[in-house]
C-alpha positions as CSV (number, residue, x, y, z in Angstrom):
1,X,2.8,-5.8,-23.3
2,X,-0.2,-4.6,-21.5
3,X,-1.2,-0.4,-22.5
4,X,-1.1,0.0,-18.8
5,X,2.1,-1.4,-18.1
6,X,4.3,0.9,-20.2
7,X,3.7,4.0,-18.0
8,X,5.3,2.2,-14.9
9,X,9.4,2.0,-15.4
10,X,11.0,-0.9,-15.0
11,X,12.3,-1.9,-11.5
12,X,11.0,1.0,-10.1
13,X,8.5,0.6,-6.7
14,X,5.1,2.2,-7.7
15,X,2.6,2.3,-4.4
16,X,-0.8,1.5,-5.9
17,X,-4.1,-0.3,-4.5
18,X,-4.2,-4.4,-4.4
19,X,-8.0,-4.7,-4.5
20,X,-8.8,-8.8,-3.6
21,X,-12.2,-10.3,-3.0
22,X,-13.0,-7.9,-0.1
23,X,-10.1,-5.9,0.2
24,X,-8.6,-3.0,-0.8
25,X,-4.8,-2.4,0.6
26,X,-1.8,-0.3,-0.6
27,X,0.9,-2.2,-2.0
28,X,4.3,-1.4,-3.8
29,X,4.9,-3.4,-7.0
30,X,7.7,-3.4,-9.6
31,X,7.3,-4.1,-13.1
32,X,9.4,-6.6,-15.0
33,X,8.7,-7.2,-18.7
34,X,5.1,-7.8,-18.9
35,X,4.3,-8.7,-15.2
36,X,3.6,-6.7,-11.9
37,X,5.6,-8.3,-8.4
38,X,4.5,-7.5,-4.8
39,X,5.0,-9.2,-1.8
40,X,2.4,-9.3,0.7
41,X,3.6,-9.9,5.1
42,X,0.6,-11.2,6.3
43,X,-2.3,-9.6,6.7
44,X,-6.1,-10.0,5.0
45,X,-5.1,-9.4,1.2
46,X,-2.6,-12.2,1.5
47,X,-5.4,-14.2,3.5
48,X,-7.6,-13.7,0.6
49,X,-5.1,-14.2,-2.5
50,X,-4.6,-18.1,-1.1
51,X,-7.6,-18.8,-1.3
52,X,-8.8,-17.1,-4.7
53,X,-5.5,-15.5,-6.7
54,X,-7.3,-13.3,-8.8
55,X,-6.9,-9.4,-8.0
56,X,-6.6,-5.8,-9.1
57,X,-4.0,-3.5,-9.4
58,X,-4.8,0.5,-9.1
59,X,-3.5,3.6,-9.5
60,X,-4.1,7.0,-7.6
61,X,-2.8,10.2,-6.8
62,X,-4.6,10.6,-3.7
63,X,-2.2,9.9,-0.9
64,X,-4.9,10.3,1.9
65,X,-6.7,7.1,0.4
66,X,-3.8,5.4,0.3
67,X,-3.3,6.4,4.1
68,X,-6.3,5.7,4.6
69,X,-6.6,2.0,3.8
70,X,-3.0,1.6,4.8
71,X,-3.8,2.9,8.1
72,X,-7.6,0.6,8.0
73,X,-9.7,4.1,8.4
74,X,-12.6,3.9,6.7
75,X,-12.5,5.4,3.0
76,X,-15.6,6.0,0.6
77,X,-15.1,3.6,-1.8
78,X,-17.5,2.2,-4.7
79,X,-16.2,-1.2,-6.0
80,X,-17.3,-2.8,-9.4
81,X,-16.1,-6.1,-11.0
82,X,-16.6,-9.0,-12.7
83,X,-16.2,-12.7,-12.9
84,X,-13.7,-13.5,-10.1
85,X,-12.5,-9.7,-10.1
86,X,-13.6,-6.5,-7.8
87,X,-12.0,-3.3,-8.1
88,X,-12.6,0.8,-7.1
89,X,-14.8,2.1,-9.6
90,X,-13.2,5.2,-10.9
91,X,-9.4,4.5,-10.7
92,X,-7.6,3.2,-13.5
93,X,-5.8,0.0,-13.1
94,X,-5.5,-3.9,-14.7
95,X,-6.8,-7.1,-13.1
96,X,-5.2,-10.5,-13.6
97,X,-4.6,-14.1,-11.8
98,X,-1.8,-13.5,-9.1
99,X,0.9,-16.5,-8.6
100,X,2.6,-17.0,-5.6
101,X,5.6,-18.7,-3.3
102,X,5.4,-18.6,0.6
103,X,8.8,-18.0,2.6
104,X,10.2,-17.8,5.6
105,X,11.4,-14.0,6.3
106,X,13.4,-12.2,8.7
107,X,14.8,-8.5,9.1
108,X,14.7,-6.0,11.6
109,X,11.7,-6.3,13.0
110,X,11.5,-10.0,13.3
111,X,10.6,-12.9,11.9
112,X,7.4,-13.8,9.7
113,X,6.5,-15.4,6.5
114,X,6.1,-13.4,3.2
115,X,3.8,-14.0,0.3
116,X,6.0,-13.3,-3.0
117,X,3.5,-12.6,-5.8
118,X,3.2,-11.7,-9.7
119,X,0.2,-10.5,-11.4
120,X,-0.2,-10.8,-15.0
121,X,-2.7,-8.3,-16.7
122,X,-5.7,-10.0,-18.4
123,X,-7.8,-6.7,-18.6
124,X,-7.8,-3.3,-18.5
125,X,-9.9,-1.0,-15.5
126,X,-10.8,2.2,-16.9
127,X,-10.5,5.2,-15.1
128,X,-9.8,9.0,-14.7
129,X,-7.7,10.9,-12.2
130,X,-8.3,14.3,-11.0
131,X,-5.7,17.0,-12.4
132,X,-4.3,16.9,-8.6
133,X,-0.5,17.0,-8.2
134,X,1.5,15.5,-5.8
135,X,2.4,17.9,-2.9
136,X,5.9,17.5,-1.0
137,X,3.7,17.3,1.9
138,X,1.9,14.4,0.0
139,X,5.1,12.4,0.1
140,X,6.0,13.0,4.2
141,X,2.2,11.7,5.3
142,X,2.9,8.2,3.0
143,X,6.3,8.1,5.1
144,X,4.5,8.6,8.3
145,X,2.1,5.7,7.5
146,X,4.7,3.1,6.2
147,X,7.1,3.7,9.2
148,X,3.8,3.4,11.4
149,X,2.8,0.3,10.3
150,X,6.2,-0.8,10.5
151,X,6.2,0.5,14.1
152,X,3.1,-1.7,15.3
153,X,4.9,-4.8,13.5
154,X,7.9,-3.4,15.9
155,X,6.2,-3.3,19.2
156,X,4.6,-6.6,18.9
157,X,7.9,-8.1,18.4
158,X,9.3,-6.3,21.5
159,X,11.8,-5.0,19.1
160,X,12.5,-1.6,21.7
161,X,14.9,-0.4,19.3
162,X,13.7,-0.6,15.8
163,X,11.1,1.0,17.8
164,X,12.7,4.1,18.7
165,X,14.2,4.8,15.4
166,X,10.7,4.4,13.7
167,X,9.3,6.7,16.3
168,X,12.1,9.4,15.6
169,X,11.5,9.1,12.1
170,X,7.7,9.7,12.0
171,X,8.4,12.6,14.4
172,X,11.4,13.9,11.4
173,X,8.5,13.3,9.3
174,X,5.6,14.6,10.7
175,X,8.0,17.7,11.1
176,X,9.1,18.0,7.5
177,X,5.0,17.5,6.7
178,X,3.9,20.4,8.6
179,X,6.7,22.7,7.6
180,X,5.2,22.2,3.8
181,X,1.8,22.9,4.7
182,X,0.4,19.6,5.5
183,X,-3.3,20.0,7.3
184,X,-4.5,16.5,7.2
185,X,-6.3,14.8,10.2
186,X,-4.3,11.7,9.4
187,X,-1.5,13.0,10.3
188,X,-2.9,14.1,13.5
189,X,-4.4,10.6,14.1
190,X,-1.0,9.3,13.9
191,X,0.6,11.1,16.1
192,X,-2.0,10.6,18.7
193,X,-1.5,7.3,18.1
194,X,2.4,7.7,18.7
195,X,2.0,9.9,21.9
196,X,-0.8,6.5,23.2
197,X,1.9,3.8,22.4
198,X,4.9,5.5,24.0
């Protein structure tokens, strides 16, 4: 098994960065035995894996990055690589060829098509993390992102009521953030984006 692989639990979700040939998206994958699964619901990275399977897999403990590029705000980023790989210079992480199945999908918030992938290490990204902890705070702006993306998925679809429990939980959320000392302007953008979609 791949060094990297044995700090992730197995059949846990861990949100990393999916780095493709000109993207750099946050992703959740689970680890079984020796490979890393994601699935992708539309969107560029999946656009890009089709046509060239090869990609990276990150890790940091910077939730505003991952907010960030979850969110598409533009992030300072330096990217390296080689051969048919790119990845964020500085964040540790593996690179391998991704396989994938297409299929039909369907839940609350509609239909669409999901890209069911595996990655299988080939390499190791080296890396160092800053000595910064997670804050409780942290874990409310990711929440806020997620059920905002979900939300714009929502709207498109006409889906008025997965709607307006997505709205009430960002606004639970956004609650709970400030309450632990959240300060972020992401958090802020979101909610302006809330109060412009209503």
């Amino acid at each position: 098994m791949h060094e990297f692989l044995k700090f992730l639990n197995e059949g846990q979700v861990y949100e990393v960065l999916l780095v493709t040939r000109s993207n750099a998206a946050p992703v959740g994958v689970v680890r079984r035995g020796n490979r890393l699964f994601f699935k992708l619901f539309g969107g560029k990275s999946a656009g890009e894996l089709r046509e060239h399977p090869y990609a990276s897999v990150q890790v940091t403990n910077d939730v505003e990055l991952i907010v960030r590029l979850a969110l598409n705000l533009p992030a300072e980023l330096e990217f390296g690589g080689r051969d048919k790989y790119r990845w964020i210079q500085g964040l540790p992480g593996v690179y391998g060829r991704v396989t994938f199945t297409e299929e039909a999908y369907e839940d609350y918030l509609g239909k669409t098509s999901v890209l069911k992938c595996s990655l299988q290490p080939e390499g190791a990204i080296e890396g160092r993390l800053p000595p910064r902890p997670l804050s409780r705070a942290d874990w409310y702006l990711l929440e806020m992102a997620v059920d905002f993306t979900r939300l714009e998925v929502a709207l498109q679809n006409g889906k008025t009521e997965a709607a307006r429990k997505l709205r009430e939980r960002i606004l639970n959320s956004y609650s709970s953030y400030r309450r632990f000392g959240g300060s972020s302007e992401l958090a802020e953008i979101i909610m302006a984006e809330l109060d412009e979609n209503e």
